[in-house]
Wavefront OBJ file of the C-alpha trace (Angstrom):
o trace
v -2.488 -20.477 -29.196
v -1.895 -16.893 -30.013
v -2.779 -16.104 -33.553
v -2.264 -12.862 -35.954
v -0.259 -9.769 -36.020
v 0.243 -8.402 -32.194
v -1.036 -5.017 -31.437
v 2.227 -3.721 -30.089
v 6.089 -5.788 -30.785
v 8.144 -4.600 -29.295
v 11.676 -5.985 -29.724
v 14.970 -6.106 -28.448
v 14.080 -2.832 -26.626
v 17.325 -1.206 -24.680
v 17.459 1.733 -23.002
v 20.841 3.527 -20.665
v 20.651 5.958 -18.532
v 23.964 8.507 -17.864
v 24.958 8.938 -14.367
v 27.912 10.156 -12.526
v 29.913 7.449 -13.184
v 29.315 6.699 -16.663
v 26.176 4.744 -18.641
v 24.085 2.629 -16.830
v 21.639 0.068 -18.596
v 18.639 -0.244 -17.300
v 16.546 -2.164 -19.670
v 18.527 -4.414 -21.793
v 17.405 -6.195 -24.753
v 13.404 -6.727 -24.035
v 11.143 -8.352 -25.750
v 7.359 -8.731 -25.659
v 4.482 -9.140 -27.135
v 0.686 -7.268 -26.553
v -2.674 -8.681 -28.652
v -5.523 -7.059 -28.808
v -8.027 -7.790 -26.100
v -5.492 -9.280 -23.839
v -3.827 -7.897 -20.197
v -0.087 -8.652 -20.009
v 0.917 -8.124 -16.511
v 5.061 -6.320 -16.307
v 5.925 -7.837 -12.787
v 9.063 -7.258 -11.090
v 10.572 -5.133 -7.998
v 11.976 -1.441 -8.024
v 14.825 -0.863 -10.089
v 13.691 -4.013 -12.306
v 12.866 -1.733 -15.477
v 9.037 -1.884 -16.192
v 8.317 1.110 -15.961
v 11.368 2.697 -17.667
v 10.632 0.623 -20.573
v 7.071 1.539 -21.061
v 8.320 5.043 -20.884
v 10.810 4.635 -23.147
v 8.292 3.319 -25.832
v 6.094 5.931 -25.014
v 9.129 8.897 -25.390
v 8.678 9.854 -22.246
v 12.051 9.215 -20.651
v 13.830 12.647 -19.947
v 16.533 12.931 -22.639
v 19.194 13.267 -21.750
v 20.167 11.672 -19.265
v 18.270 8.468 -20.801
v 18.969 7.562 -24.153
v 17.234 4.606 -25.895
v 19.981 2.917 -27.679
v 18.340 -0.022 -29.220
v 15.156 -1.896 -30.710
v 12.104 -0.720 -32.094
v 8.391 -0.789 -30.898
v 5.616 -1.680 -33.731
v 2.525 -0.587 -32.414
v -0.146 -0.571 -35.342
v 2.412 -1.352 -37.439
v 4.331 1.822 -36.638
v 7.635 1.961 -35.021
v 6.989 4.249 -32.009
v 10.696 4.795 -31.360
v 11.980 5.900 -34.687
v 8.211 8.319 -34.421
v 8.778 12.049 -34.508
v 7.795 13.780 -31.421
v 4.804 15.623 -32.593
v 3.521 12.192 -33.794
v 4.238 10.508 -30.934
v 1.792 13.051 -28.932
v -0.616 12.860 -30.915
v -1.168 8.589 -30.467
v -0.599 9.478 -26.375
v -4.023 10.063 -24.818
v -5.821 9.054 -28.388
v -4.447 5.541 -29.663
v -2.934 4.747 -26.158
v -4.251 5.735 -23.480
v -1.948 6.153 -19.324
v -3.546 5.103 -16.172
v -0.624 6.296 -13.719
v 0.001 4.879 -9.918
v -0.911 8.239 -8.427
v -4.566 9.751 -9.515
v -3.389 13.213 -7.629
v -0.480 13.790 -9.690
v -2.033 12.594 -13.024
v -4.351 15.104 -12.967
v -4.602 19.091 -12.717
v -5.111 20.462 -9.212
v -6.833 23.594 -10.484
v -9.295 22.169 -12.652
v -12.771 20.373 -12.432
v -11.971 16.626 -13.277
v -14.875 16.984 -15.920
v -12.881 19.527 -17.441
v -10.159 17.383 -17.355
v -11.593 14.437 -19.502
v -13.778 16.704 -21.829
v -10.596 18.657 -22.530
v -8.839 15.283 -24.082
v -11.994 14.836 -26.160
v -12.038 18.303 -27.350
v -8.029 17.786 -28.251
v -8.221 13.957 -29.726
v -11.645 13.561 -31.013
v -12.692 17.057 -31.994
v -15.621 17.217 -30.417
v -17.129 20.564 -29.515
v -17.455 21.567 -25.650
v -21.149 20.865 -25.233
v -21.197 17.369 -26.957
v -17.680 16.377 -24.803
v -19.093 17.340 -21.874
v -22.161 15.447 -22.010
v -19.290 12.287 -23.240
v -17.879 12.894 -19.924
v -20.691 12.326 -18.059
v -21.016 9.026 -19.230
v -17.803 8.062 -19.082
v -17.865 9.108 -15.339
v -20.975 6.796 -14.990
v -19.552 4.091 -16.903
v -16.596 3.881 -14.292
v -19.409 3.930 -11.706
v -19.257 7.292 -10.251
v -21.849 8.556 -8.412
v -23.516 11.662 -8.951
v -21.746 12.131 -11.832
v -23.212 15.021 -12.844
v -21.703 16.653 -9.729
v -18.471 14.795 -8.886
v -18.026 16.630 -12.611
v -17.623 19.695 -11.084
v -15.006 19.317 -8.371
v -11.472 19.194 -8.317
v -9.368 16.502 -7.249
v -8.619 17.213 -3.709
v -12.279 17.139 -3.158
v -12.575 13.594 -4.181
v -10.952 10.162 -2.274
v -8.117 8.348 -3.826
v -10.331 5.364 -5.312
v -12.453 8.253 -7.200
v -9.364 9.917 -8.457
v -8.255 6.682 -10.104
v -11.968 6.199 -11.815
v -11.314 9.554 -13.131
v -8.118 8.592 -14.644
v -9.130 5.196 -15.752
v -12.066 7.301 -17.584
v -10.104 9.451 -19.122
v -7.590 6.971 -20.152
v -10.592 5.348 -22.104
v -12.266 8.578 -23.417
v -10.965 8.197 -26.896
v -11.066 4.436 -27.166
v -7.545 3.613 -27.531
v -6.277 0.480 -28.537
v -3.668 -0.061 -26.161
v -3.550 0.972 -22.114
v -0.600 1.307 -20.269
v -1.656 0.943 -16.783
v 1.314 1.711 -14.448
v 0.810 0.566 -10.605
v -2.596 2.011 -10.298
v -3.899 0.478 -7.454
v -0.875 0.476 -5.509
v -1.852 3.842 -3.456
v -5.339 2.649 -3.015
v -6.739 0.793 0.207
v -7.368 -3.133 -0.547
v -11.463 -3.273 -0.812
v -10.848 -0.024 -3.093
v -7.908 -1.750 -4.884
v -10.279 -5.144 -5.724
v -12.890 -2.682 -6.983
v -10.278 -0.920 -9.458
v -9.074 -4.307 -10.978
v -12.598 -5.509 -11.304
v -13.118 -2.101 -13.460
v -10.525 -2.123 -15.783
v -10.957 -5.364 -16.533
v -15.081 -4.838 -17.286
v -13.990 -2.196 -19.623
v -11.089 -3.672 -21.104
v -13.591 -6.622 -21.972
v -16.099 -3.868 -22.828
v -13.630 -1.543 -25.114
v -11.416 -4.827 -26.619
v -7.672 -3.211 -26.269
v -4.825 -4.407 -25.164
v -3.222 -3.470 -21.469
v -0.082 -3.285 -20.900
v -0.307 -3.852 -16.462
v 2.673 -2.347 -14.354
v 2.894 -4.239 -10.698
v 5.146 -5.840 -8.269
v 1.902 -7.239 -6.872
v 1.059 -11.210 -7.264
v -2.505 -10.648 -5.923
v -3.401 -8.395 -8.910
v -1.761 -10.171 -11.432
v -3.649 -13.585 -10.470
v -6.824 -11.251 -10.382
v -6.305 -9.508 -13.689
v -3.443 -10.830 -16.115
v -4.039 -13.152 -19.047
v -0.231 -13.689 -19.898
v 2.900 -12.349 -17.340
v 6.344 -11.123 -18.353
v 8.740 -11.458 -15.505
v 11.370 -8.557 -15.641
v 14.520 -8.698 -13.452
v 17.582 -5.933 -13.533
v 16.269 -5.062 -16.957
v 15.653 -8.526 -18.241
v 12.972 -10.372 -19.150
v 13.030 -13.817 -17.294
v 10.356 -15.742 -17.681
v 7.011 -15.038 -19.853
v 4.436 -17.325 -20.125
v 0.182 -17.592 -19.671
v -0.996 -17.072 -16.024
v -1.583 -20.382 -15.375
v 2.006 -21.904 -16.482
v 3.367 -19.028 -14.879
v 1.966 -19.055 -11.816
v 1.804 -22.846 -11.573
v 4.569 -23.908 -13.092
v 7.784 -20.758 -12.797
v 10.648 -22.096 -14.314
v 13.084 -19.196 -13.174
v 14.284 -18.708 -9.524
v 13.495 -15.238 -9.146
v 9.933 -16.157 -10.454
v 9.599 -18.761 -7.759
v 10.862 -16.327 -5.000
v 8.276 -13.688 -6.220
v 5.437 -15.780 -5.556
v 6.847 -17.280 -2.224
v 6.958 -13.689 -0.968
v 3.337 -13.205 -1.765
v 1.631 -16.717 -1.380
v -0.314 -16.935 2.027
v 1.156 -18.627 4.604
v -0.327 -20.985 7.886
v -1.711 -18.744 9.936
v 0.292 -18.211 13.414
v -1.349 -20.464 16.014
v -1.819 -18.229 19.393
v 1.029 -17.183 21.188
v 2.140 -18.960 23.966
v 0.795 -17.937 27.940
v 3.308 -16.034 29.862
v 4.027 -17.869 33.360
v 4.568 -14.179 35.164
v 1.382 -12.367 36.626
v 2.818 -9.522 35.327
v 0.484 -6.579 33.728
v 0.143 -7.109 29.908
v 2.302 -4.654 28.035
v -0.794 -3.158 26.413
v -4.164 -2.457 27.981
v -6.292 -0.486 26.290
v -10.316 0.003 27.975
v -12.819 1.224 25.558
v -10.698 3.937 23.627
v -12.769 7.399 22.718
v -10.644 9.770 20.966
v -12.324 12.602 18.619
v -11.410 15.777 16.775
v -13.095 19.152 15.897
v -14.924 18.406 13.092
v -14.534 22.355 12.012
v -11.895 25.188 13.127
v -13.828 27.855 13.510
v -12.141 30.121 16.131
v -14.555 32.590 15.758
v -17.518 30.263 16.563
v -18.755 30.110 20.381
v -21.102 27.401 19.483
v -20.121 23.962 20.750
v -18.500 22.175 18.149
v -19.359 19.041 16.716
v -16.368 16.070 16.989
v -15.632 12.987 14.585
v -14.935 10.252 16.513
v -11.619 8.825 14.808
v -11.665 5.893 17.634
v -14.671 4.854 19.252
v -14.765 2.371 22.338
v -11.924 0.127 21.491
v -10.517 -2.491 23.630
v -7.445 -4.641 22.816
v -4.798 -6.310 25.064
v -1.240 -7.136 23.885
v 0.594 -9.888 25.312
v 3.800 -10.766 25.918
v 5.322 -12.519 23.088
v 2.794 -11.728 20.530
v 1.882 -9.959 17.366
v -1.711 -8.497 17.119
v -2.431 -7.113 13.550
v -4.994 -3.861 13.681
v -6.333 -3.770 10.318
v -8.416 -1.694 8.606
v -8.617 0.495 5.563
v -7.095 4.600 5.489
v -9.304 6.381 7.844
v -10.192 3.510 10.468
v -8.757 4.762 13.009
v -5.763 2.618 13.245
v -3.016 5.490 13.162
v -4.839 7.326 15.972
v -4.393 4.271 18.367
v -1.004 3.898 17.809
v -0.538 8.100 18.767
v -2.737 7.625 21.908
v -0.557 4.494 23.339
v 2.281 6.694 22.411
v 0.479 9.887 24.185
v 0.783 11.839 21.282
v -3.062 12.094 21.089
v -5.326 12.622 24.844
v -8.647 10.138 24.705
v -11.840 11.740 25.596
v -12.666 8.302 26.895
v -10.722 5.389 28.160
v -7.707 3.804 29.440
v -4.051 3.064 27.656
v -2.038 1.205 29.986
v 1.882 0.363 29.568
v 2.702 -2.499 32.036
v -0.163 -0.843 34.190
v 0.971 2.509 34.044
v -1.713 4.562 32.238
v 0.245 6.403 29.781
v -1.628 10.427 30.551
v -1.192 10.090 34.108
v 1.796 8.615 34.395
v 4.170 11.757 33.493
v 5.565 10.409 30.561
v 7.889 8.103 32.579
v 6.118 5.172 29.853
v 6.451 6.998 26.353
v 9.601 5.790 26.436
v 8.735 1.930 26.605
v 7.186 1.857 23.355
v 8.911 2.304 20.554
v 8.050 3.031 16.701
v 8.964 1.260 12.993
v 7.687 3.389 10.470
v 6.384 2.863 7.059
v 9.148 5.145 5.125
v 12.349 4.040 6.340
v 13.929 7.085 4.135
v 11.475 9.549 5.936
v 12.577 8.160 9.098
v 15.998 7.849 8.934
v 17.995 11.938 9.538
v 19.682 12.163 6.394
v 22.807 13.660 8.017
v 23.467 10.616 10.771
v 25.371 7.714 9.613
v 23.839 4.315 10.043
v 25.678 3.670 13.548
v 24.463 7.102 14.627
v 20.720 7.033 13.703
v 20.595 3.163 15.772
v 21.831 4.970 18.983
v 19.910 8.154 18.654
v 16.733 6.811 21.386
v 19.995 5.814 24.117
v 21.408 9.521 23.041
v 17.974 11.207 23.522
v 18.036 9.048 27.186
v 21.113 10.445 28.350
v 23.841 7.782 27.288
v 27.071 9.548 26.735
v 29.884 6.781 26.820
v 31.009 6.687 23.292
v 32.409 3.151 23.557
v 29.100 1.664 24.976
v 27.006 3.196 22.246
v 29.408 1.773 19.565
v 29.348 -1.671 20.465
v 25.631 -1.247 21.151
v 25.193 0.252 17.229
v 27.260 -2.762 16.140
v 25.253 -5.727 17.940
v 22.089 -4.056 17.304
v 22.975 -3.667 13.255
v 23.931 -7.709 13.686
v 20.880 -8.554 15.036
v 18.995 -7.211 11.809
v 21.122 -8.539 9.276
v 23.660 -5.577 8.940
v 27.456 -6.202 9.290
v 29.787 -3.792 10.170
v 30.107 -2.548 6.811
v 26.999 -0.264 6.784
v 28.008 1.156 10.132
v 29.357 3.935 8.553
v 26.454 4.474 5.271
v 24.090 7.619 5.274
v 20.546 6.601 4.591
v 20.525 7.047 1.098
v 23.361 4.384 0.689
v 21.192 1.863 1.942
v 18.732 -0.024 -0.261
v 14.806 0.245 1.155
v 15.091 -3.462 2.664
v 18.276 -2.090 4.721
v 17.128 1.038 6.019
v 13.956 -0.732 7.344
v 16.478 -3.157 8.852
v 18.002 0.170 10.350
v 14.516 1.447 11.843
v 13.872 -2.019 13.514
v 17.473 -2.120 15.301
v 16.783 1.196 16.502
v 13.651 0.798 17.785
v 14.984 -2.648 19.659
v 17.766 -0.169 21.338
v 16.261 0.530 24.387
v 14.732 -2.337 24.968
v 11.436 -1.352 24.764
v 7.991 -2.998 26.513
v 6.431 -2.187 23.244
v 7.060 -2.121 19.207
v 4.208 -0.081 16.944
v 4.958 -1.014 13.391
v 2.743 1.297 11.596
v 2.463 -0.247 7.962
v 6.379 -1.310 7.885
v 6.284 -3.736 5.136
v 3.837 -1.613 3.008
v 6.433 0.344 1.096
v 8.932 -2.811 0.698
v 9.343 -4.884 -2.492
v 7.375 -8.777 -2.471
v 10.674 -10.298 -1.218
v 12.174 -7.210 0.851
v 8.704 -7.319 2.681
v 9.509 -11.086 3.511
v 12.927 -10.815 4.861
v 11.465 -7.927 7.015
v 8.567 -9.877 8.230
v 10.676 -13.099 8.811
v 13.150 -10.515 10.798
v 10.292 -9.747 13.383
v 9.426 -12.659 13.225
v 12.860 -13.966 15.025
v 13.369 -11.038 16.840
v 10.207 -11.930 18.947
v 11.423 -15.628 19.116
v 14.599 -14.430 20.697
v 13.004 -11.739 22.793
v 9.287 -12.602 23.692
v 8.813 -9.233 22.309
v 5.131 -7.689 21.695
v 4.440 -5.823 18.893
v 1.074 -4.026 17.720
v 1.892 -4.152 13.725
v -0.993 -1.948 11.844
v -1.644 -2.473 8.534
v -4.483 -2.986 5.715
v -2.940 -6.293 3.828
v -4.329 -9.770 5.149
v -1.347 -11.059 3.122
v 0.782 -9.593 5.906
v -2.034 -10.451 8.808
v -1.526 -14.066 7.793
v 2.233 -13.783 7.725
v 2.890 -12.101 10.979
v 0.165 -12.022 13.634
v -1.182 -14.397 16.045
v -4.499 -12.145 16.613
v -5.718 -9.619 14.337
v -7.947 -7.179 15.525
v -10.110 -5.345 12.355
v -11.313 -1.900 12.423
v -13.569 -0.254 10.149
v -14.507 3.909 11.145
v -12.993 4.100 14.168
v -14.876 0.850 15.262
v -13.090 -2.441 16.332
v -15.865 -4.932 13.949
v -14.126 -8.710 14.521
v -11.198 -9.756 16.458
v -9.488 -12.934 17.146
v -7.169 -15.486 16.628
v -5.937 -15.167 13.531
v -6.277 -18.331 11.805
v -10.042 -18.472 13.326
v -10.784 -14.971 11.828
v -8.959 -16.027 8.422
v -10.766 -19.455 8.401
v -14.355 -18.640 9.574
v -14.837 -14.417 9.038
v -17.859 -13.363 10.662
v -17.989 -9.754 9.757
v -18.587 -8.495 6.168
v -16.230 -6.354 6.022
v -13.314 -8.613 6.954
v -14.765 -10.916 4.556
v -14.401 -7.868 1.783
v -11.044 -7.331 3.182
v -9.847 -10.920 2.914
v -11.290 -11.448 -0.595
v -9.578 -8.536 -1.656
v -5.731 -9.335 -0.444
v -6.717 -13.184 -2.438
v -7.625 -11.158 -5.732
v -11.205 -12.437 -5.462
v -14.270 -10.497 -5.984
v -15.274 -8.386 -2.781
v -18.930 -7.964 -3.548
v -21.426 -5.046 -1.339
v -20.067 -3.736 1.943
v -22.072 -4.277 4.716
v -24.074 -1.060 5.342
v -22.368 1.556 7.888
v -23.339 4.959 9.146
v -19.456 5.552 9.059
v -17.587 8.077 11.514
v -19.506 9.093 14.495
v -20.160 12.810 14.611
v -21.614 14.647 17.509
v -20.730 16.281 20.685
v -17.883 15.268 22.617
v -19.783 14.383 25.712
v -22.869 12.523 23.513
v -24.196 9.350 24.259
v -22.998 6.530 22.589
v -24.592 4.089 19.965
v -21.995 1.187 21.248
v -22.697 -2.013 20.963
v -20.696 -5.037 22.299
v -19.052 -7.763 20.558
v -20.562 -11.198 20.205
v -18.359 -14.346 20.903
v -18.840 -16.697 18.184
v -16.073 -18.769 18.895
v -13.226 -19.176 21.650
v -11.651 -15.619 21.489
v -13.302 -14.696 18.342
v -15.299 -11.926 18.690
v -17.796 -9.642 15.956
v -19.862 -6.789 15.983
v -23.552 -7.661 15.916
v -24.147 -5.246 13.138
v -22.847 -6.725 9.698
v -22.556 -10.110 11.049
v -23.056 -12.587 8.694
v -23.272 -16.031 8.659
l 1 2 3 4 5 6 7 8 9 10 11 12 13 14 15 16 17 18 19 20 21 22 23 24 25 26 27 28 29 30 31 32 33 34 35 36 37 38 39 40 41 42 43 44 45 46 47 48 49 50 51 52 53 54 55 56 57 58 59 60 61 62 63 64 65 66 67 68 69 70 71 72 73 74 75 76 77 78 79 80 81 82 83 84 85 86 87 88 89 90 91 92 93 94 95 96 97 98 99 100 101 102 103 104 105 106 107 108 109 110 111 112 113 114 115 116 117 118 119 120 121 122 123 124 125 126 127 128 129 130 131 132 133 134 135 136 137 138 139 140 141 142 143 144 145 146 147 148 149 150 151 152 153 154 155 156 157 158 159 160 161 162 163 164 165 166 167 168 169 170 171 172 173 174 175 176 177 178 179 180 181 182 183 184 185 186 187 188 189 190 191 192 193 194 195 196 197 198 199 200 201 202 203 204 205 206 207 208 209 210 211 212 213 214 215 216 217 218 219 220 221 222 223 224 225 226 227 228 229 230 231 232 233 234 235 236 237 238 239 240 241 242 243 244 245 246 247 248 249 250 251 252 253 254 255 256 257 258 259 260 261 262 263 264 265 266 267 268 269 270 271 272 273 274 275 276 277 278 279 280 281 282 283 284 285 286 287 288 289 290 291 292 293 294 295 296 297 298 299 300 301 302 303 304 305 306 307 308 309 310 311 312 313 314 315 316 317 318 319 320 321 322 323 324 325 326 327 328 329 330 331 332 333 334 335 336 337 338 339 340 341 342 343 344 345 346 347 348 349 350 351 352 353 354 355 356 357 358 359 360 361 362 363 364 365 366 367 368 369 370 371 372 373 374 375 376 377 378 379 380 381 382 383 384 385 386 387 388 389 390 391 392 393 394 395 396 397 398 399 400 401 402 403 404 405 406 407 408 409 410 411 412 413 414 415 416 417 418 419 420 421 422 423 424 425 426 427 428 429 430 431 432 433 434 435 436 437 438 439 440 441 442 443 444 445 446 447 448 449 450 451 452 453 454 455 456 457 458 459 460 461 462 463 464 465 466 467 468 469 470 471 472 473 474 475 476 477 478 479 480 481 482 483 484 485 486 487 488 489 490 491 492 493 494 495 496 497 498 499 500 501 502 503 504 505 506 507 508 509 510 511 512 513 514 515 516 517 518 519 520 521 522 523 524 525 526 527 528 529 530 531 532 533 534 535 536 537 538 539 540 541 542 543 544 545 546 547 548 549 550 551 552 553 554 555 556 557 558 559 560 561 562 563 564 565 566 567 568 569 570 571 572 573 574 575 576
């Protein structure tokens, strides 16, 4: 029973936004609650609101074209939307403090991230240079930075993502606010990184005793971190409620499909043996691929190489999906370009249907084909929907007009996409739909091969599902084999009938997927898997990391142990 004057009311909250034909409303009459020492978790897909109505209590909507036309905002006791503007900035970064969904644009470029932080304390808590310095310092070492001392002293692009984000999260609580508005922050940040984020704030939330206001379209972190959930939809709220009675017990629809889309699923059983004695699509023998670790041209001193892939083996089979996980930096995206023979192996084999793709002339390259993770990025901006399907049968040499239109229209049908968007450029398509336009053009040639390179990763909870329920036929209809890549075991579970993990360039534990989900072996898959359920992910198992050394240097390899029918794990960081 929630007791007491809330630290921020804010009610019937309703702000419009002027576009080219006319005002649009995009939040509409919301209310909500925040007490102190509490997380309420904003959930809800793009275009939903949350984050325009944070920013609109905050005054930090562009005006025009957004207006807020109604409500008011107590925080304190103060109505933050009838607050002059100078007032207003002086409660931002003091009273309430921002964690933002992107570390690298929250903060300067040009300055050392001490700087950064000791500069707010300087500004909000008048504190001379010396004494917020030394403030900073153990702030940075409160949000467990190493070396704090000298992490201090570099700029952002000098640090990883997950660093970035303790930097922001620091500075966010330099001044001890009252309230946080934390928008998205983990969603940039690989899962094990992600766990170790929402494990932080909500240590010094405890620690500080304000209230967070938590931006996310993510179930796992809001059973990880919310106390109470407001459900926003087109601008609405739809459902508010505890975690528990949410989670357990939605009463709205759209609630219920949320958590569909995100709940794990029964992992895929193997796929079925082909009859044919056919070459798998996929071979790949004990992968070596490394770069230049420097680019010196003036040096004449053999250079030393990082090995980005380092003695992989994995077979795709007909008819199935095999999930290469693994965090940024595993190697993962470095496969895919050396089965596409984009990137030349020191090492190794990559066979198409026994045709090994660097000797073969590139008469394979165009077998495989590629679903990326930014449908937008992917898409030519100038080539209407019908156009950008056909393009690989163009690029082939297919000239008849009539073919290619009747091809564009059965291939749009077969993703979901009636003859209506035929004609659409990219950005009249919604993100679900343009996805839906990358798969039907990388089905138009029929290829041996799909490489989905984290497809579903930029995708809203139930966009994500439609798409992953769309391979998921596709392959039904077409035996199709697909290598999808991504870092979610939410998706893993969904999709794959073998997932194959990688950690620094290293393939650690692969296998069937529901043995490898049931019964991990590895540490790091457990981290991985304990992360995507919003548990705790505990110590890493120890690694040396990336290989670096001389192209032609021996090799600390090690094979994988068996430790159950085609479940395999590296010795080292085997647990039991």
């Amino acid at each position: 029973m929630r007791t007491g004057q809330p630290l921020l009311s804010v009610r019937g909250l309703t702000t419009k936004i002027l576009t080219a034909t006319g005002p649009r409303t995009v939040v509409d009459g919301l209310s909500f609650d925040v007490d102190d020492n509490e997380i309420l978790a904003i959930i809800g897909e793009s275009g939903s609101g949350k984050s325009v109505a944070t920013q609109s209590i905050m005054g930090l909507m562009p005006s025009p074209p957004a207006k807020v036309v109604a409500g008011q905002a107590l925080f304190e006791g103060r109505n933050l939307l009838a607050m002059p503007p100078a007032e207003l900035r002086t409660l931002r970064g003091n009273r309430i403090g921002m964690i933002f969904q992107e570390p690298m644009a929250a903060l300067n470029p040009m300055m050392a991230v001490g700087d950064q932080i000791a500069e707010a304390l300087v500004t909000h808590r008048e504190m001379g240079w010396s004494a917020a310095r030394a403030e900073t310092l153990r702030l940075l070492e409160r949000v467990r930075i190493p070396d704090a001392a000298g992490r201090a002293k570099l700029h952002p692009s000098a640090l990883s993502g997950g660093m970035c984000q303790r930097v922001v999260i620091a500075a966010a609580l330099a001044c001890k606010p009252s309230l946080v508005i934390a928008d998205e922050p983990t969603t940039a940040l690989d899962a094990t990184v992600q766990a170790e984020i929402l494990a932080l704030i909500r240590e010094l939330q405890k620690d500080v005793g304000c209230g967070v206001i938590f931006i996310t379209h993510d179930m796992g972190v809001v059973r990880h971190i919310a106390d109470r959930i407001l459900v926003m939809q087109a601008g609405r709220a739809v459902e508010s409620g505890s975690r528990a009675e949410t989670l357990d017990r939605p009463s709205h629809d759209y609630t219920r499909l949320l958590i569909k889309a995100t709940s794990p699923a029964t992992p895929k059983p193997p796929a079925p043996s082909s009859d044919t004695v056919s070459a798998p699509p996929l071979v790949i023998e004990d992968l070596i691929v490394s770069f230049p670790r420097t680019q010196s041209m003036m040096s004449f001193k053999p250079q030393d190489r990082l090995f980005a892939v380092d003695g992989v083996s994995l077979t795709v089979s007909e008819g199935e999906t095999v999930a290469l996980v693994g965090e940024s930096g595993s190697g993962k995206t470095t496969i895919a370009r050396a089965i596409l023979g984009l990137t030349e192996p020191d090492n190794g084999r990559v066979l198409l249907k026994g045709q090994d793709v660097n000797t073969a002339g590139g008469r394979t390259r165009d077998r495989v084909q590629f679903v990326f993770q930014d449908p937008q990025l992917s898409l030519d901006p100038r080539y209407r929907a019908w156009r950008s399907v056909i393009e690989p049968l163009m690029l082939g040499g297919e000239r008849d007009r009539a073919l290619l239109c009747d091809k564009a229209e059965n291939l749009m049908a077969k993703v979901g996409l009636d003859a209506r968007y035929l004609d659409r450029y990219p950005h009249e398509l919604s993100g679900g739909q343009r996805q839906r336009l990358g798969i039907a053009r990388a089905l138009s040639v029929e290829p041996d091969l799909v490489i989905a390179d984290e497809a579903v990763s930029a995708l809203d909870a139930t966009t994500r599902l439609q798409v992953l329920e769309l391979f998921e036929q596709i392959q039904a209809e077409t035996r199709l084999p697909i290598l999808f890549i991504t870092h979610d075991f939410a998706v893993v579970t969904r999709i794959a009938h073998r997932v194959a993990v990688m950690r620094f360039g290293r393939m650690v534990e692969i296998g069937p997927t529901a043995s490898v989900l049931a019964a991990p072996r590895h540490g790091y898959t457990r981290a991985l898997i304990a992360a995507a359920q919003g548990g705790e992910v505990g110590a890493l198992p120890a690694s040396r990391g990336h290989r670096i050394g001389l192209k032609n240097s021996e090799r600390d390899w090690r094979p994988l142990v068996e430790v159950a029918p085609g479940h395999f794990v590296e010795e080292q960081g085997m647990v039991a």
